[in-house]
C-alpha positions as CSV (number, residue, x, y, z in Angstrom):
1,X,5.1,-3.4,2.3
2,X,2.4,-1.5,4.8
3,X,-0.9,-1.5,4.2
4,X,-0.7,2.1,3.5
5,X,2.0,1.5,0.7
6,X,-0.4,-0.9,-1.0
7,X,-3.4,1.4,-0.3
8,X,-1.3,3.9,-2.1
9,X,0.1,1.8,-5.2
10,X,-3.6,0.2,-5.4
11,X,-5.3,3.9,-6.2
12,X,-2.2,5.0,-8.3
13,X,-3.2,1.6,-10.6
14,X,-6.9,2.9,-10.9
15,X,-6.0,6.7,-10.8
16,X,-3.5,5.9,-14.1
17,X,-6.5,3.8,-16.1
18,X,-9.1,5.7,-15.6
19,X,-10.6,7.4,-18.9
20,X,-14.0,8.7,-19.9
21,X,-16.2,5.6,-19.7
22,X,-14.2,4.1,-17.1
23,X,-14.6,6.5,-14.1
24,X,-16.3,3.3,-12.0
25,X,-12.7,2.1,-11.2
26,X,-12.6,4.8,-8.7
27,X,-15.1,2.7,-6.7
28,X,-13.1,0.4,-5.8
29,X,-10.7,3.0,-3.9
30,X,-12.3,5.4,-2.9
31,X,-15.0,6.0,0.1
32,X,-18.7,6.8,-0.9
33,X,-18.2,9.9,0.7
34,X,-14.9,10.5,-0.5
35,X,-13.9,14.2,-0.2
36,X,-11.7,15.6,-3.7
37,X,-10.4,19.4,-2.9
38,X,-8.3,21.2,-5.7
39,X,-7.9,25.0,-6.7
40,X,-11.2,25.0,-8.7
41,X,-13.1,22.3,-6.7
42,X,-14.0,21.1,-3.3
43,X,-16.8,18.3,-3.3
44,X,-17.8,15.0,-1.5
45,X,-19.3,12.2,-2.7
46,X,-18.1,9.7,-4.9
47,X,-20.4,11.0,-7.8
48,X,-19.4,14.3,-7.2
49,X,-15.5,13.3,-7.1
50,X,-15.8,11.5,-10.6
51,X,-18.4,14.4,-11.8
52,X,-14.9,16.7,-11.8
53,X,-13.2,13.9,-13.8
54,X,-16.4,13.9,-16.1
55,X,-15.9,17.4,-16.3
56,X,-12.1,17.4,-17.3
57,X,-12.9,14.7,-19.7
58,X,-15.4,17.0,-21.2
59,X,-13.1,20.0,-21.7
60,X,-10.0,19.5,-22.4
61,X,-8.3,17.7,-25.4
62,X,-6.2,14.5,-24.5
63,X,-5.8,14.5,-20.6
64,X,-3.1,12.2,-19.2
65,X,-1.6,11.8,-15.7
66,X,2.0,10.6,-14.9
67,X,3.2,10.1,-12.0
68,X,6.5,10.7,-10.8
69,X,7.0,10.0,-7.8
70,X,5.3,8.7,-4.5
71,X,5.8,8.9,-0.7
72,X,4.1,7.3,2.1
73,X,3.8,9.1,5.7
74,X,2.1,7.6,8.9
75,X,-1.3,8.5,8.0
76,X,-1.1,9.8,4.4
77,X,-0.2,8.9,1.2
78,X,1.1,11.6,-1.3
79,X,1.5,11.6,-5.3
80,X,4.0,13.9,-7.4
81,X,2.3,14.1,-10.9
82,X,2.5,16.3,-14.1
83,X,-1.0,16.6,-15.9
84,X,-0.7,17.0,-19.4
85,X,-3.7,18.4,-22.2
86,X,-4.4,20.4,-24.9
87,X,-6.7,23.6,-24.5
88,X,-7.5,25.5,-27.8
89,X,-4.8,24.2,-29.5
90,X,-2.2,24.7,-27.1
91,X,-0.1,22.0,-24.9
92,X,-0.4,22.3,-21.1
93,X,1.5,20.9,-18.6
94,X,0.7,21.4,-14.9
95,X,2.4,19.9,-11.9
96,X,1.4,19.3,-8.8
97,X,1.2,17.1,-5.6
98,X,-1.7,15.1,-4.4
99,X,-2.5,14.2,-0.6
100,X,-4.4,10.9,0.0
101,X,-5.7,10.2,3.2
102,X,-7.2,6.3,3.4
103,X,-9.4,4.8,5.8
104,X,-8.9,1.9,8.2
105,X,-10.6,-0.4,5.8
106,X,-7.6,1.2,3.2
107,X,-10.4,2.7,0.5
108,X,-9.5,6.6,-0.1
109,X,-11.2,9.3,2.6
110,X,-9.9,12.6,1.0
111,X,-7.7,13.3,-2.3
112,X,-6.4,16.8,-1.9
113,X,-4.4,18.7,-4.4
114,X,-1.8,21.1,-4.2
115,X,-0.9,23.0,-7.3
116,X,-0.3,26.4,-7.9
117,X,-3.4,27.4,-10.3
118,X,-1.9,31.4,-10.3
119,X,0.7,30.9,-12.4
120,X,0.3,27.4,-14.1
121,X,-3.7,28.5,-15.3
122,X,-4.2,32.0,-14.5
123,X,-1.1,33.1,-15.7
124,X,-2.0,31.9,-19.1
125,X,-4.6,34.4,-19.6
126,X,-4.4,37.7,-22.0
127,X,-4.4,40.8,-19.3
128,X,-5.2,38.5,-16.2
129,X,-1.8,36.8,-16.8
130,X,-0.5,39.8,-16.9
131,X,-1.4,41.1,-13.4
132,X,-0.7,37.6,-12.1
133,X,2.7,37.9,-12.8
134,X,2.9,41.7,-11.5
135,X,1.7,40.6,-8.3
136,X,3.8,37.7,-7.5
137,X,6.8,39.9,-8.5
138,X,5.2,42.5,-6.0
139,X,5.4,39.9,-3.5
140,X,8.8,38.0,-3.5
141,X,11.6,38.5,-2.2
């Protein structure tokens, strides 16, 4: 197994146990200065990082992770999940795919998300939704 592939599975175990009080497991992966972009965020730090976790924990109603699948490139790790959690009352179920880039000492540098928060959050609004969905039907093919 490469060091990358162990860097990888090692932040997947921490990622996958993490819950409110137990955001410190993220120190033992991740760089103080660790860098966490999604659609709604883009901070650095390591308190910042778990400050969005804080936040999610905060807001939503039973938030879970599961991964499904995992791939390993020369310099990056990435991380095919489905994030599940209540909002109001209603299930939601977003998925998406996570880019890890690691230092040479194998702790995480940047965790970057790509999800598509149009459809998958925006869409889910009264009206907004509604011009969402008119756009994107303006725009394919």
């Amino acid at each position: 197994m490469t060091d990358l592939r162990m860097a990888l599975d090692a932040y997947i175990d921490v990622f996958e146990a993490i819950s409110p009080d137990r955001l410190d497991v993220f120190d033992t992966v991740c760089d103080r200065d660790v860098r966490f972009v999604d659609p709604f965020n883009d901070v650095r730090g390591l308190d910042r990082f778990k400050d969005v976790f804080r936040h999610m924990y905060a807001t939503l109603e039973e938030p879970r992770f599961t991964i499904l699948d995992t791939a390993v490139g020369d310099n990056a790790g990435y991380i095919r999940w489905q994030f599940d959690f209540v909002l109001r009352g209603e299930a939601v179920r977003i998925g998406g795919m996570s880019e890890v880039l690691f230092g040479a000492d194998g702790v995480v540098k940047e965790h970057i998300d790509h999800w598509d928060s149009s459809i998958q959050v925006y869409g889910r609004i009264p009206i907004l939704g509604a011009v969402v969905r008119w756009v994107r039907g303006r725009l394919s093919a």
